[in-house]
C-alpha positions in Angstrom: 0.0 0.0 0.0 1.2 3.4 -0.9 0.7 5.8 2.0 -0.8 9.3 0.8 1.2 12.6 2.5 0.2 15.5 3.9 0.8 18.4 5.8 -2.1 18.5 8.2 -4.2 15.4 8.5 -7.8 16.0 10.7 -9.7 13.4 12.0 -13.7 14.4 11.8 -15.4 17.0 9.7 -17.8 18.6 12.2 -17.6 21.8 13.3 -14.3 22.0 14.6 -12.2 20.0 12.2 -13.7 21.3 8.8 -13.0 24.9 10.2 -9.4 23.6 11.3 -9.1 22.8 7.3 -10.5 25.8 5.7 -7.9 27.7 7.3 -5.5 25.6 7.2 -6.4 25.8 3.1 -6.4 29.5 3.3 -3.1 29.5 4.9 -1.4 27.0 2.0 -1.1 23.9 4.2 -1.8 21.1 2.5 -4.7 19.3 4.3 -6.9 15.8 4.2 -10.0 15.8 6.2 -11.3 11.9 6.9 -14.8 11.7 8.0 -17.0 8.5 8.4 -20.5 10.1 8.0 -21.7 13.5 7.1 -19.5 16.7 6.8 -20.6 18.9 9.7 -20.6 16.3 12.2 -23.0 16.1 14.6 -24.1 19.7 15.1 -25.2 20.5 11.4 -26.3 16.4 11.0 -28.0 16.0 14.0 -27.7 18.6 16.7 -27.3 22.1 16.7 -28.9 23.0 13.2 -32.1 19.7 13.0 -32.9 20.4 17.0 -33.4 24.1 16.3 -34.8 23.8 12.9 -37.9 21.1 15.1 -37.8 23.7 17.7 -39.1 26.4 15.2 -41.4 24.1 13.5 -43.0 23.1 16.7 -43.2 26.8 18.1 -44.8 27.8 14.8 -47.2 25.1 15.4 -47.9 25.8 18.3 -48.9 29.5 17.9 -50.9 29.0 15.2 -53.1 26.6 18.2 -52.8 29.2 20.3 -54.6 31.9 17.4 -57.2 29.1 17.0 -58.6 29.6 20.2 -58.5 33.3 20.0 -55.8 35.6 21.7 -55.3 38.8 22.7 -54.0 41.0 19.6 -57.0 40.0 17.7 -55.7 36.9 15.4 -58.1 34.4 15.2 -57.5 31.1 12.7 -59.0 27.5 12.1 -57.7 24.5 14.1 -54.3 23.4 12.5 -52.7 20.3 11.3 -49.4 19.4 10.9 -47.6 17.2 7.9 -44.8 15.7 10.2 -43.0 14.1 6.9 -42.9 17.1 5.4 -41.7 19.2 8.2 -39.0 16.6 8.6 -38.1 17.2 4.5 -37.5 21.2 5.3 -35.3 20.0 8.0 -33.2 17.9 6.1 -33.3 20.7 3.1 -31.6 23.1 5.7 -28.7 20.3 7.3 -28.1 19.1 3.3 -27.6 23.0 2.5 -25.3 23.3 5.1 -23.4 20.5 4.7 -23.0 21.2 1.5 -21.7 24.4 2.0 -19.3 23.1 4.1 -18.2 20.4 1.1 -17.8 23.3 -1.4 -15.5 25.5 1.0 -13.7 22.7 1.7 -13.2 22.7 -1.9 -12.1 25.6 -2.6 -9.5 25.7 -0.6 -7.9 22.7 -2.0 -8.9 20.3 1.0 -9.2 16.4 0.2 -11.8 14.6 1.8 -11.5 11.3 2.5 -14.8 9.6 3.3 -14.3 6.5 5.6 -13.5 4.8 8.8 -10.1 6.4 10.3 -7.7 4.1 12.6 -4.9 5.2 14.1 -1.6 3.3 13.4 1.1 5.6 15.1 1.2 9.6 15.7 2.1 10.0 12.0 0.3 7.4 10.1 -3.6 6.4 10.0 -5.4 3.9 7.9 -8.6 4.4 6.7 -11.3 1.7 5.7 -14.0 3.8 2.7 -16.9 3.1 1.9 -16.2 0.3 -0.7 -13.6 -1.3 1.8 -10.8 -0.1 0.1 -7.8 1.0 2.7 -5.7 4.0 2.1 -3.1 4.8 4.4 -2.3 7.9 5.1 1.1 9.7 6.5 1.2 13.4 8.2 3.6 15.9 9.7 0.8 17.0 11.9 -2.3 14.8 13.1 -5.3 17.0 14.5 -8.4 14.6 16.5 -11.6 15.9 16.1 -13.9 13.0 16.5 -16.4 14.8 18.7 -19.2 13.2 21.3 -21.5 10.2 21.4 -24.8 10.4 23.4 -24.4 8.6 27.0 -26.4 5.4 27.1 -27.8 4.3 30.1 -26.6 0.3 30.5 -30.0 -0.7 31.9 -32.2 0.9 29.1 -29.7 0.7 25.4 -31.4 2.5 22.9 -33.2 0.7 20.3 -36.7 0.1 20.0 -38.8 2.6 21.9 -35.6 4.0 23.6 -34.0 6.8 21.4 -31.6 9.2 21.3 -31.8 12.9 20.4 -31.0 11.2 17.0 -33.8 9.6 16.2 -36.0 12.1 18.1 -34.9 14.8 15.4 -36.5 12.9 12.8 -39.8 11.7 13.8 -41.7 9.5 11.4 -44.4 10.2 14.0 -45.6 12.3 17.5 -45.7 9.8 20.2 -48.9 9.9 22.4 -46.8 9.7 25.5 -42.8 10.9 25.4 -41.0 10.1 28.6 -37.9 12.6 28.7 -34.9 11.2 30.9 -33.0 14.2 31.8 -33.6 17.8 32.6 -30.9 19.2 30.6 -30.7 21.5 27.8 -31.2 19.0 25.1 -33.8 17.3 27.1 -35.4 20.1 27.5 -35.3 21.7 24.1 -36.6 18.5 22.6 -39.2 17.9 25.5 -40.6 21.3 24.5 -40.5 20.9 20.8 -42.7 17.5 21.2 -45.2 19.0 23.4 -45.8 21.7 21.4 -46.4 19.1 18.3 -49.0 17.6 20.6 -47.3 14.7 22.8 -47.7 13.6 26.6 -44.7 14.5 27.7 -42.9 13.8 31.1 -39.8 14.7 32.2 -37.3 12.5 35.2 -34.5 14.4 36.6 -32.3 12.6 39.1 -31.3 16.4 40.3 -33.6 18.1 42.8 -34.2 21.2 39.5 -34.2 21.5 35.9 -31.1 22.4 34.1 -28.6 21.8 36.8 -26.2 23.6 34.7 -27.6 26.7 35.7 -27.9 28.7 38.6 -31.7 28.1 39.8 -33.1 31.7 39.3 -32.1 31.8 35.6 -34.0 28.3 35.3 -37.4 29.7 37.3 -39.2 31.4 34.1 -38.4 28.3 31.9 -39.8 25.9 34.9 -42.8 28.2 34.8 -43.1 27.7 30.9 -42.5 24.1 31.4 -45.6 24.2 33.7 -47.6 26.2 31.8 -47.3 23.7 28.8 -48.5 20.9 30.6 -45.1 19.1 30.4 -45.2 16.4 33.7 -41.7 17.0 35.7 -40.3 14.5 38.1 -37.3 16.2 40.1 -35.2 13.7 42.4 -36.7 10.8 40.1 -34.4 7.9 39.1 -35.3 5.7 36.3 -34.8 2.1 36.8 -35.8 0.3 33.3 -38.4 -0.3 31.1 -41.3 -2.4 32.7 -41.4 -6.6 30.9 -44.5 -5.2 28.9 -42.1 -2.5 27.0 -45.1 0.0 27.0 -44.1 1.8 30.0 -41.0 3.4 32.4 -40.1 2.7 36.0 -38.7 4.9 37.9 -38.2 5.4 41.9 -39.3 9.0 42.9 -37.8 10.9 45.8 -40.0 9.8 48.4 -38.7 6.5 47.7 -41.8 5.2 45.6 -41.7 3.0 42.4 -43.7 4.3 40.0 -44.9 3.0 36.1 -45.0 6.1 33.9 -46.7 4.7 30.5 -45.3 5.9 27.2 -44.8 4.5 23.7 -41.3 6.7 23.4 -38.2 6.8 25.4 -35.7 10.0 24.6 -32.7 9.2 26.8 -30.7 12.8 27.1 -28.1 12.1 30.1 -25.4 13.9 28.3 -22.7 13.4 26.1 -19.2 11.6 26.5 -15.7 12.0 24.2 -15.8 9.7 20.9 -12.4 8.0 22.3 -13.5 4.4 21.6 -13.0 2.6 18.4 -10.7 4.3 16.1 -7.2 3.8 17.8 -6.6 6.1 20.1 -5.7 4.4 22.7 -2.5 3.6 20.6 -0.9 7.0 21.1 -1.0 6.2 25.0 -1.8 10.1 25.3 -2.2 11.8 28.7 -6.0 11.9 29.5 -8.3 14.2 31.7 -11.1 11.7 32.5 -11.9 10.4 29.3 -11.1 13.3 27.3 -8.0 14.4 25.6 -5.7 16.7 28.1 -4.4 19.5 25.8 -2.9 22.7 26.7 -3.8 26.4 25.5 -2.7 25.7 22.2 -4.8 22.3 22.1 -1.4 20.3 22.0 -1.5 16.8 23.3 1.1 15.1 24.9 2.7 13.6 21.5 4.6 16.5 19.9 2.1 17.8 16.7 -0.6 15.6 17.8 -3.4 18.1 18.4 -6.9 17.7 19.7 -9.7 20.0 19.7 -13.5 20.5 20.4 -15.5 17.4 22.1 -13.1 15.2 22.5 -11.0 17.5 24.5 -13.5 18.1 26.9 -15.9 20.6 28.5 -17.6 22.5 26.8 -18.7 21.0 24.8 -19.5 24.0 22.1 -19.7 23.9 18.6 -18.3 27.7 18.7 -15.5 26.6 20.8 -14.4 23.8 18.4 -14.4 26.0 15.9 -11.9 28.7 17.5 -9.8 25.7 18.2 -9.7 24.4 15.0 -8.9 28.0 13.2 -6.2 29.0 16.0 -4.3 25.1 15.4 -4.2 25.7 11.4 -2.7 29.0 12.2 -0.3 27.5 14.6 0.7 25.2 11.8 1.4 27.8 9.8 3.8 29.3 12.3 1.5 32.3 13.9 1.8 32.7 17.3 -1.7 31.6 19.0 -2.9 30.7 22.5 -6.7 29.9 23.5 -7.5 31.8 26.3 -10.9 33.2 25.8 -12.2 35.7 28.3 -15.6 34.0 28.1 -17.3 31.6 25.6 -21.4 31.6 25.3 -23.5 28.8 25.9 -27.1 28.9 25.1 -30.2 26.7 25.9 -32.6 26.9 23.4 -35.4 26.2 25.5 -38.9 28.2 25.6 -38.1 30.8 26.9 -34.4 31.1 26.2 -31.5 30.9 28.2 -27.5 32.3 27.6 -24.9 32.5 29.7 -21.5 34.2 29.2 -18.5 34.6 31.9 -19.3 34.2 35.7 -22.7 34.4 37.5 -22.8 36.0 40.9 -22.2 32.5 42.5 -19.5 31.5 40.3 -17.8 34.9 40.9 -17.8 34.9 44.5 -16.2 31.3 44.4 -13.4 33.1 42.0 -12.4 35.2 45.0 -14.4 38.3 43.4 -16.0 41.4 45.6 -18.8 41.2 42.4 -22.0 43.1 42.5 -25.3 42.1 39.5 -28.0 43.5 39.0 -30.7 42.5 36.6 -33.7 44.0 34.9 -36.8 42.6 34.0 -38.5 42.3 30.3 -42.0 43.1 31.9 -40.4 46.9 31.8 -39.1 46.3 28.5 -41.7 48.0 25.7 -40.2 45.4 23.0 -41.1 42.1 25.1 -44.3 43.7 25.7 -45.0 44.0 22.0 -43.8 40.5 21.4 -45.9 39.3 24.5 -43.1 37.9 26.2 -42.4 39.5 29.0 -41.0 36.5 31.2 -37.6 36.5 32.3 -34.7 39.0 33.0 -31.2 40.5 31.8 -28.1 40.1 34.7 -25.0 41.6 34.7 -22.2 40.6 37.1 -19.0 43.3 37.4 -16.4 43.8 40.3 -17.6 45.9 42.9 -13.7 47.7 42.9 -13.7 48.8 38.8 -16.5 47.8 37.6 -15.0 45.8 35.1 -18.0 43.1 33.6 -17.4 39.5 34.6 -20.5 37.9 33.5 -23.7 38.0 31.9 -27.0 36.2 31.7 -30.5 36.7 30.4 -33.5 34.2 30.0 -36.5 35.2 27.7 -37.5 34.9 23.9 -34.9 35.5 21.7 -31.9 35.9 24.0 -30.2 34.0 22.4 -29.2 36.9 20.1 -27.9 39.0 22.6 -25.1 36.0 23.4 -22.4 38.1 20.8 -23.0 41.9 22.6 -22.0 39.8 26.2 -19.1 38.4 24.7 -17.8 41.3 23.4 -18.2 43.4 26.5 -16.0 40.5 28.1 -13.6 40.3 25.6 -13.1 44.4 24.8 -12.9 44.4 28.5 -15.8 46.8 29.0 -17.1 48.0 32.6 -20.6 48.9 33.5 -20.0 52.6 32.7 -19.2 51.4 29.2 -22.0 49.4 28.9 -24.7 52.1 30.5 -22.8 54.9 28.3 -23.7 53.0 25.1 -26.7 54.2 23.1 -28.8 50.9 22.8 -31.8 51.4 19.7 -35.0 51.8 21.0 -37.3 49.7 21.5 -35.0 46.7 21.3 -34.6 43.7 23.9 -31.4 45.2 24.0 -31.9 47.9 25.9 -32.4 45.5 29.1 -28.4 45.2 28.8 -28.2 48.6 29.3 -30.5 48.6 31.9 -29.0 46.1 33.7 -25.7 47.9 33.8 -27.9 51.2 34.9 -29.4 49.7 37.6 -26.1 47.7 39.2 -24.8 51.2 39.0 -27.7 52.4 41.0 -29.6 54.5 38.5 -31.8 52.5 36.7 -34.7 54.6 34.4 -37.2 52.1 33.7 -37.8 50.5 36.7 
């Protein structure tokens, strides 16, 4: 077998490794990208991009309910119906759009793909198995891992069947009558939402004592008041123990110590995701590990010399965004810039109903840090825009140190927060302080202007509220 060379070799074309190889491209390296499945990886296959594409559908759906039994700005309609296949076809439209994209700027910048099954032989060398089992072996002066995540299973209840993962729940051939959620997470959430909006039962066992454990609890209280408001059945403290022998049901043992039967014809187990490590030689490298993902440093170096890991695989968080600003700074790297991730702050949003983002420190987190912090927050019932949008749940918090002011953290949870993720970033980044932010002329009336409120009122001179 003759090996192929390159430069760069990646390992994965999601997120993090296709951007690794644009720029690498850009920069002149001469780069292969191996991928078993899909370019994109999971977050334009089946994450990020189908789970918010469902999201929409089902909160489109459900408004057009909520006109047909008459609301309050006048908009009445008839009863509506929903063609699941075809709302399923429009998702699949947007991911092969996407992933096509990502196929023609790979393209363009002179980047081979190689689709197949990658194995590791050494820190220089991989074989990989395509499609038609045909082996190419492939030699590299630098060898980047991106293989991403894998849903957690639980041992006692393997998917298959009536058990599914957010995988199959992004492609519904149907609505189950009764959806039993396992896990109060984001994605169990989000997708918990999205199916009772489309008309399922839905129930929801958390092990934790709260939803979205991620979270400090008052961010989470307008989403568990949505969550009640939809109907959605939440078990907090609730372990599940198995399917029951007639497969048409869920036991679990709530916190008062009770077994209990909760009857569904759907399972979506959504107890996290784990490093892809398993499977494709890794182990063969004998690199140092942090748990089961990859240890790196701030240059997402492993512990073999130009063996590089990013995204998933090297850990918490796991963020589309962040594998991406990996994969750019290591093809840079490469290329002989001098580079170092050390981001200030890096978002992370829950795309539940309502929303919720989170960038840098929350009060709690910053007091741990050893910070004198004051926050402040302010309320979209005093916004005008939320009020036109009839969304007035939830609230926009700033944390800053009490000394300079200087902006640690933000949050917000409401409709369409999600958007404001990129201004709190910034502020962290640029290094802004709550004078900077209150001094700022935000456009009125925008959702925005609750930032600016929020830095008003921690400086003690709030004017809406």
């Amino acid at each position: 077998m003759n090996p192929i060379s390159t430069t760069l070799l990646v390992i994965g074309g999601g997120p993090g490794g296709y951007v690794a190889a644009i720029r690498a491209g850009q920069l002149g390296i001469k780069t292969i990208v191996v991928e078993a499945a899909q370019l994109g990886g999971t977050c334009l296959n089946i994450g990020c991009i189908p789970s918010k594409a469902l999201i929409h559908a089902a909160e489109e759906f459900d408004k057009a309910q909520h006109y047909a039994s008459g609301s309050a700005i006048g908009i009445s309609a008839s009863a509506p119906s929903i063609d699941l296949a075809r709302t399923v076809q429009w998702k699949d439209g947007i991911v092969k759009r996407l992933t096509g994209g990502v196929g023609a700027l790979l393209k363009k910048n002179d980047v081979q793909v190689i689709n197949g099954f990658a194995r590791i032989l050494d820190g220089k060398t991989v074989e990989v198995k395509q499609a038609d089992g045909e082996l190419v072996r492939i030699r590299c002066e630098h060898l980047l891992l991106a293989a991403g995540s894998e849903a957690v299973e639980l041992p006692f209840m393997p998917y298959g069947g009536m058990v599914v993962s957010s995988t199959e729940a992004l492609s519904p051939g149907t609505v189950p009558q009764q959806l039993v959620v396992v896990g109060a997470g984001y994605i169990g959430l989000e997708l918990g939402t999205a199916y009772r909006k489309l008309g399922a039962e839905v129930t929801v066992v958390e092990a934790a004592d709260r939803i979205l454990p991620a979270y400090d609890a008052e961010l989470t209280k307008p989403v568990g008041a949505a969550i009640k408001r939809l109907g959605i059945d939440l078990r907090l403290g609730t372990s599940v123990l198995g399917l029951n022998a007639g497969g048409d049901g869920v036991r679990v043992r709530e916190a008062n110590g009770e077994e209990t039967l909760l009857s569904c014809d759907r399972v979506l187990v959504a107890v996290g995701r784990r490093p892809r490590t398993g499977g494709w030689g890794l182990e063969s490298l004998e690199l140092d590990m942090n748990g089961r993902a990859v240890r790196i440093d701030d240059q997402c170096r492993t512990s073999m010399r130009n063996v590089w890991a990013i995204g998933d695989l090297a850990g918490e968080p796991m963020l589309a965004h962040r594998a991406m600003a990996q994969g750019e700074m290591v093809a840079e790297i490469i290329a002989g810039k001098r580079r170092h991730f050390t981001p200030n702050a890096i978002p992370a949003v829950c795309f539940t109903d309502p929303e919720v983002v989170v960038v840098g420190l929350s009060p709690g987190e910053a007091e741990k840090a050893g910070f004198d912090a004051i926050s402040a927050n302010f309320p979209f019932a005093a916004n005008g825009r939320a009020m036109t949008i009839e969304s007035t749940d939830g609230f926009v918090r700033v944390v800053a140190r009490r000394d300079n002011h200087l902006i640690l953290g933000w949050q917000a949870v409401g409709r369409g927060v999600s958007e404001l993720s990129a201004a709190f970033g910034q502020s962290i980044e640029l290094g802004a302080t709550l004078e900077d932010i209150a001094g700022t002329i935000h456009a009125h009336p925008t959702l925005g202007e609750a930032v600016q409120e929020a830095a008003l009122r921690a400086l003690g001179h709030a004017l809406h509220i």
